[in-house]
C-alpha positions as CSV (number, residue, x, y, z in Angstrom):
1,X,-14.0,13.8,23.3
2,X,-14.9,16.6,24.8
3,X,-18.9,18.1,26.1
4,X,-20.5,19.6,22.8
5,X,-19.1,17.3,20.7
6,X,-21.0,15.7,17.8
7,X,-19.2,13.3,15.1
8,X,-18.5,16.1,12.5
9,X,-16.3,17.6,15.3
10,X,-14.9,14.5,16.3
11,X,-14.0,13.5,12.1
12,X,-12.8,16.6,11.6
13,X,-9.9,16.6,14.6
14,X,-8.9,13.1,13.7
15,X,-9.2,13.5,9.8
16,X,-11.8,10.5,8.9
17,X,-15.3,11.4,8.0
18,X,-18.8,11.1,9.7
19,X,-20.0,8.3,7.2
20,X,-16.3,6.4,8.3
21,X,-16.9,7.1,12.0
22,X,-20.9,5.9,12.4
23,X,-20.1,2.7,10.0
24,X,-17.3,2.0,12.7
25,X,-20.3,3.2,15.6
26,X,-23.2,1.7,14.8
27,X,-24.4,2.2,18.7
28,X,-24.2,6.0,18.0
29,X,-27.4,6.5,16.0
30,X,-27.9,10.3,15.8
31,X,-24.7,12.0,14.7
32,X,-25.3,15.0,16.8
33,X,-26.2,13.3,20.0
34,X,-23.1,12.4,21.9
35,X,-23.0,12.1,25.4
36,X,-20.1,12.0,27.8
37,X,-19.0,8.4,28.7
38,X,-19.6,7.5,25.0
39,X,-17.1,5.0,23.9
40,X,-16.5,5.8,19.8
41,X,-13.5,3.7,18.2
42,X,-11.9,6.2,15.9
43,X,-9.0,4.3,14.6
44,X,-7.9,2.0,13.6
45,X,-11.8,1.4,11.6
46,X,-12.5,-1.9,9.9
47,X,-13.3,-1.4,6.6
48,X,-15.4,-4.8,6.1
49,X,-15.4,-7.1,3.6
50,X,-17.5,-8.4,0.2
51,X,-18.9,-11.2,2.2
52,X,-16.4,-13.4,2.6
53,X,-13.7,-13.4,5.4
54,X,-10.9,-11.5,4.6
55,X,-10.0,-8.1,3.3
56,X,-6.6,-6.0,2.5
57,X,-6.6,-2.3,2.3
58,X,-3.7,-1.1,-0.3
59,X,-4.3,3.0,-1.2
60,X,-5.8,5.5,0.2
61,X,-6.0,8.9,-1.8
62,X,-6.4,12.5,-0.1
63,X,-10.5,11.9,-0.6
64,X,-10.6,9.3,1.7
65,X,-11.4,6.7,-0.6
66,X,-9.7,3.0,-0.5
67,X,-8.8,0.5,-2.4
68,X,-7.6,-2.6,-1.9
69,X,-9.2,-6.6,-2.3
70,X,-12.0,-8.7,-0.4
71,X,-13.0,-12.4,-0.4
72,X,-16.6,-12.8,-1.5
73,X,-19.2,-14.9,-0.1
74,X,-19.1,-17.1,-2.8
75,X,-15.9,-18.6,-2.8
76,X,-12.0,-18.1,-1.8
77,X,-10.5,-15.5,-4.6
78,X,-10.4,-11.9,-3.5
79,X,-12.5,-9.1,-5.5
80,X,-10.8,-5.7,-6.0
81,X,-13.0,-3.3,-4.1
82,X,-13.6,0.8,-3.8
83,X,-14.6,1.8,-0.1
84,X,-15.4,5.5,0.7
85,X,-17.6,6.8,3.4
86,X,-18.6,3.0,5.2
87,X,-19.6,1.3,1.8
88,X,-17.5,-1.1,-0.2
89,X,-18.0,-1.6,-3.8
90,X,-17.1,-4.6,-5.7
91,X,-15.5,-3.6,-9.0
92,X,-15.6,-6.7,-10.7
93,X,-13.4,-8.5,-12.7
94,X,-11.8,-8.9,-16.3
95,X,-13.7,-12.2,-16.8
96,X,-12.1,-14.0,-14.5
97,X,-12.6,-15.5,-10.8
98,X,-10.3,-12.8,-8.8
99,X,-9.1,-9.3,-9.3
100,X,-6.5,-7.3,-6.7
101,X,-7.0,-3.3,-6.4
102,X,-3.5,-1.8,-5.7
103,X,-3.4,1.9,-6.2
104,X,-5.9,4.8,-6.5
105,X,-5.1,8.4,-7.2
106,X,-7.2,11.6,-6.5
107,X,-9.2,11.3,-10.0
108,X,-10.4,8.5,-8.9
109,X,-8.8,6.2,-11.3
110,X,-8.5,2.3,-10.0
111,X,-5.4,0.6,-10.8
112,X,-4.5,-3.3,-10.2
113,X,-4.9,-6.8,-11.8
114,X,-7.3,-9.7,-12.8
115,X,-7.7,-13.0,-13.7
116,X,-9.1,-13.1,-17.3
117,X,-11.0,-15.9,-19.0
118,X,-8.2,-18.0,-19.5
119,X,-7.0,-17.6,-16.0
120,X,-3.7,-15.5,-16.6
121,X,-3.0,-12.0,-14.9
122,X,-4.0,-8.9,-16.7
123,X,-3.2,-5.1,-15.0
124,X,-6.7,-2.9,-15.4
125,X,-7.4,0.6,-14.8
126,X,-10.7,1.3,-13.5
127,X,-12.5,4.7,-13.6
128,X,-16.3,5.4,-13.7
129,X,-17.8,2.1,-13.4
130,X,-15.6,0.2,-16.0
131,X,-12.5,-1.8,-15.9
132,X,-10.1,-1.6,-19.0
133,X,-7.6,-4.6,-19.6
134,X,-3.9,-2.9,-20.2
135,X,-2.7,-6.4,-21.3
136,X,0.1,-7.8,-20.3
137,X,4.2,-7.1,-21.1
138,X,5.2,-9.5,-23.3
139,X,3.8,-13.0,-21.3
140,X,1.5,-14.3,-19.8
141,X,0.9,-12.5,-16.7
142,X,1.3,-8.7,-15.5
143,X,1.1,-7.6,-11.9
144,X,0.2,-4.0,-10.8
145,X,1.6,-2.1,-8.1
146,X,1.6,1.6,-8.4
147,X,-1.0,4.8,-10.1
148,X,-0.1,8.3,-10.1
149,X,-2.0,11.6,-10.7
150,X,-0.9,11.2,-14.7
151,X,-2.3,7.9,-15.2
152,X,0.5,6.3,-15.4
153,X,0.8,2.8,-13.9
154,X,3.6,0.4,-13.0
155,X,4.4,-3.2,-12.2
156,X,6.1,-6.1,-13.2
157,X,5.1,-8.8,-15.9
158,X,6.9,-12.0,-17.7
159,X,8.5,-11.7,-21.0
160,X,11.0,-13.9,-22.7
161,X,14.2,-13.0,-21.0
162,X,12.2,-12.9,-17.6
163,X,10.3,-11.0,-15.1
164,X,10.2,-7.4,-15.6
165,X,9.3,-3.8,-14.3
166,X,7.0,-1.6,-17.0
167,X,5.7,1.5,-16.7
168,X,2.0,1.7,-18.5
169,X,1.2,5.1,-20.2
170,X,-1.5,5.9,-23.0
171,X,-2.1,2.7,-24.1
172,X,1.8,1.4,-23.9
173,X,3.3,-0.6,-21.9
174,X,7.1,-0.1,-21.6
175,X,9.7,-2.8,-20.2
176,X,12.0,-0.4,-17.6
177,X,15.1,-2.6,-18.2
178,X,17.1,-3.8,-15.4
179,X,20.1,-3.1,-13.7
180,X,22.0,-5.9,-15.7
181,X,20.4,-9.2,-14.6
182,X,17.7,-10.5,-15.6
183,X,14.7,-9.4,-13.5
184,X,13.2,-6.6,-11.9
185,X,9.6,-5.0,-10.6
186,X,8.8,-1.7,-10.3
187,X,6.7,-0.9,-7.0
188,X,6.1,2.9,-6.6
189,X,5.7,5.7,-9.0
190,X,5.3,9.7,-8.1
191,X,3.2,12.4,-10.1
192,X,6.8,13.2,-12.0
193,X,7.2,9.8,-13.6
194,X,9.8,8.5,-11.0
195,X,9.8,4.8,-10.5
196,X,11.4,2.8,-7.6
197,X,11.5,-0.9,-7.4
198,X,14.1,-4.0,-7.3
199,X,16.4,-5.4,-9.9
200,X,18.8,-7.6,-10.1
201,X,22.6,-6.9,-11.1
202,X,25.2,-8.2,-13.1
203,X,26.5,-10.2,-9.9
204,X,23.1,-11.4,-9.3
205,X,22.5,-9.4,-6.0
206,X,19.0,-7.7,-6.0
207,X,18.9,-3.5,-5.3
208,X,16.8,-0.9,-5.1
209,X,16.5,1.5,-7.9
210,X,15.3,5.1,-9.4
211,X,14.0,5.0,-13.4
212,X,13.8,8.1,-14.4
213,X,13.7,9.4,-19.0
214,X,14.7,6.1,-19.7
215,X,17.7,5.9,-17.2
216,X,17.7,3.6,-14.2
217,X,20.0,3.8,-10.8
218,X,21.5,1.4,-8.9
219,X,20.7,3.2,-5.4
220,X,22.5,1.0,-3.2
221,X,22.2,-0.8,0.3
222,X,22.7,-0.3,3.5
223,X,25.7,-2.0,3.6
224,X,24.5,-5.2,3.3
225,X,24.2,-7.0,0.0
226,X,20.4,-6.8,-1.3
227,X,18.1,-3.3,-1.1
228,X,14.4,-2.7,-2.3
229,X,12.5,0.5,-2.9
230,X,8.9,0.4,-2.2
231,X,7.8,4.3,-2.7
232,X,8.4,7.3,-3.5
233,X,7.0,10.8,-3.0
234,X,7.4,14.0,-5.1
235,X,9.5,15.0,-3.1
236,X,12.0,11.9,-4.5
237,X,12.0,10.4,-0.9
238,X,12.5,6.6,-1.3
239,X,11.3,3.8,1.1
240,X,12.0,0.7,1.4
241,X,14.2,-2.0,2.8
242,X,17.8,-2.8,2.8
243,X,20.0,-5.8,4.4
244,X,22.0,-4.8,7.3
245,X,25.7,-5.2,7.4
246,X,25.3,-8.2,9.0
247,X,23.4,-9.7,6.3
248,X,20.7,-11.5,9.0
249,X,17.8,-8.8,8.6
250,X,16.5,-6.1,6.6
251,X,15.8,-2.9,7.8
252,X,13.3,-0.2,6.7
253,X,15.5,3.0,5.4
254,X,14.2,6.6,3.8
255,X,16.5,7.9,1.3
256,X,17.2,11.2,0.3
257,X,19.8,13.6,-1.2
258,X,22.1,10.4,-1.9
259,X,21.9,9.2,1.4
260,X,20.2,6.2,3.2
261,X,18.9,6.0,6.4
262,X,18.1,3.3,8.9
263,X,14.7,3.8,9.9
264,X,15.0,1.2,13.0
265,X,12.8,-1.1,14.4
266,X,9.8,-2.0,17.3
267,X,11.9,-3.9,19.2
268,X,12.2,-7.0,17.1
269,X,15.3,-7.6,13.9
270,X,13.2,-6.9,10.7
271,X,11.2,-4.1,9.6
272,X,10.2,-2.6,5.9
273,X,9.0,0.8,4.9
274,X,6.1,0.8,2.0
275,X,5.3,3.9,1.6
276,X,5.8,8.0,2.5
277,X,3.7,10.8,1.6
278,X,4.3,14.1,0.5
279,X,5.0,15.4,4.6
280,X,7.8,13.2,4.7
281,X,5.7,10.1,7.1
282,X,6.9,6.7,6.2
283,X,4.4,3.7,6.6
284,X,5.2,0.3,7.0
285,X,5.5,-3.0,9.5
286,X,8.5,-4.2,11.7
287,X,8.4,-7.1,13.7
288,X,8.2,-7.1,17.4
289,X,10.7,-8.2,20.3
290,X,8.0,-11.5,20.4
291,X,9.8,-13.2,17.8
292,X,9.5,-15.7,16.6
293,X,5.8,-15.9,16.8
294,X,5.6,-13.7,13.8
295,X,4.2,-10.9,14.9
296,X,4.4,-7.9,13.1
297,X,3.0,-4.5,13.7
298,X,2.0,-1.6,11.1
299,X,4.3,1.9,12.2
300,X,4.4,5.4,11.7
301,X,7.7,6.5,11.4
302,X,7.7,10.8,11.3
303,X,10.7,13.2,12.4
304,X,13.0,10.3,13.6
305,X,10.2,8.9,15.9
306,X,8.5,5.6,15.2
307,X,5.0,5.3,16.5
308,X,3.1,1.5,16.9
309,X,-0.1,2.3,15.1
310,X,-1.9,-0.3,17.0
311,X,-4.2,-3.6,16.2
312,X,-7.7,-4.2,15.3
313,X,-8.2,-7.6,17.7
314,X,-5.2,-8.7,17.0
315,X,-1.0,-8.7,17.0
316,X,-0.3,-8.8,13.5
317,X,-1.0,-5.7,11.2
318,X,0.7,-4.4,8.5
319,X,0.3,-0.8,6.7
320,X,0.6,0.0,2.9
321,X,-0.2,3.7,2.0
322,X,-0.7,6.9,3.7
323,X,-2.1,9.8,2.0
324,X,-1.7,13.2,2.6
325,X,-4.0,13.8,5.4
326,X,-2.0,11.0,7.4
327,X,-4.6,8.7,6.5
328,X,-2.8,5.4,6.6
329,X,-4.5,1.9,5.3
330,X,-3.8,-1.7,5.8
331,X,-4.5,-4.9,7.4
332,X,-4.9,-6.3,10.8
333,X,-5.4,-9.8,12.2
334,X,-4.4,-12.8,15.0
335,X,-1.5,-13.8,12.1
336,X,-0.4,-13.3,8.8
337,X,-2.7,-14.0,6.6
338,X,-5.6,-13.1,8.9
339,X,-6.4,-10.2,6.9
340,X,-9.4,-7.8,8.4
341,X,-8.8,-3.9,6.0
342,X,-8.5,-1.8,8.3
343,X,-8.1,2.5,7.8
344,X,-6.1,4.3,10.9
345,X,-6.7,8.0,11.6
346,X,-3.0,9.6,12.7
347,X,-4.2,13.5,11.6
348,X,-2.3,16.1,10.8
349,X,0.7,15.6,13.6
């Protein structure tokens, strides 16, 4: 901070808005009245929750607006929630007791899952004020994971000869195949229909893979036997994770122009990349040199260097998205599943 400050100046230079910075402030109470000495946490902000204890940021889109889930005060199951400028929204449910936001794009659109009536798993898509069921694949229950600019939405769902990835598109919902197992899930899609997940193989080893027209591509390991890919840009940058050659840990890798690269670590044997946006910044969690106490802390990994993003009262965070303003959301608490949402503020590095 520097004198002549107010908390437009200070949004603007770390890329959150006013509304995010005075619902993380409440001491500051006029916007323009800053004075030197002034302590102002400007990341990482904590998002709140619907009542209840714990909260999970997933997306963030280039608006500034989150998604993710938050217990209630009225009992244990989560709510799918919209946050933007320091208020959370609950957006309901499909008639059941729970409902998990995943993914949001720049329309606005809402993508994730709900309990229904009958207690099963249903993907939605929620724009406007109202959440449509997209049904399920071929079972019971349909999980959600990814939304891109188009509409389109992908996950994973049960059907008869097992769990598999789909991709969702005006009003169908498509089974992607697999690489020739049984199973796979689809976790990432980009604004040119390009969808990343895991499958398993005709050896029963699980990989990563690209679908793209129909066509889906064993992308390989590490070197080690099992791979997953979590995102995917438009750039066709894939994240993810990938055993060593050792085959004792997995490590977060970037792939691109055939090749895949160890990201590295924090110190400690495991890390996992979730996400990267169009800049090339990869999000995710690695765990520390404290092992084994579990802790885990959310990175930014940009240009070869990998930065700790830092806690919100606690050791253990993980981070999901980052948009294109290097926005990145996620959760923070004393352990795993101590979830507090939580929204960090890298800026434009």
């Amino acid at each position: 901070m520097v004198a002549g400050d107010t908390l437009w100046d200070i949004a603007v230079r770390h890329g959150v808005t006013v509304e995010a910075l005075q619902a993380a402030n409440p001491q500051i109470g006029d916007r323009s009245l800053i004075y030197p000495g002034d302590r102002i946490a400007i990341s990482p902000i904590y998002l709140g929750t619907l009542g209840g204890t714990n909260s999970s940021a997933r997306d963030v889109n280039d608006w500034g607006q989150v998604v993710g889930w938050a217990n209630t005060a009225s009992g244990y199951l989560a709510h799918a929630f919209l946050w933007q400028d320091g208020t959370m929204t609950d957006l309901g449910t499909l008639g059941g007791i729970g409902s998990w936001a995943m993914a949001i794009n720049n329309r606005g659109q809402v993508a994730g899952y709900s309990t229904v009536a009958s207690g099963a798993l249903h993907a939605f898509l929620w724009q406007d004020g109202t959440m449509t069921d997209l049904g399920t694949l071929a079972g019971a229950n349909t999980i959600v994971t990814g939304l891109n600019e188009r509409g389109q939405v992908v996950g994973y769902g049960e059907t008869a000869s097992g769990q598999r990835a789909f991709l969702w598109q005006d009003g169908v919902m498509a089974d992607l195949r697999t690489l020739g197992g049984t199973a796979s899930q689809a976790f990432g899609i980009n604004d040119r229909g390009q969808v990343v997940g895991q499958s398993s193989t005709t050896s029963g080893l699980r990989h990563a893979f690209l679908w793209q027209d129909g066509v889906m591509t064993d992308l390989g390991t590490l070197g080690g036997a099992e791979s997953q890919a979590s995102g995917i840009n438009d750039r066709g940058q894939v994240v993810g994770l990938a055993d060593d050659p050792s085959g004792g840990y997995s490590h977060a890798f970037v792939l691109q122009g055939g090749a895949m690269t160890d990201l590295g670590k924090l110190g400690g044997t495991t890390s996992l990349a979730y996400a990267v946006n169009d800049r090339g910044q990869v999000v995710g969690w690695a765990s520390t040199a404290s092992e084994p106490s579990d802790e885990a802390r959310a990175y930014l990994w940009q240009d070869g260097m990998t930065t700790d993003l830092g806690a919100l009262g606690g050791a253990w965070t993980q981070a999901y998205a980052i948009n294109e303003c290097g926005q990145v959301v996620g959760s923070s608490g004393a352990a795993p599943y101590d979830d507090h949402a939580i929204l960090w503020a890298t800026g434009m590095q």
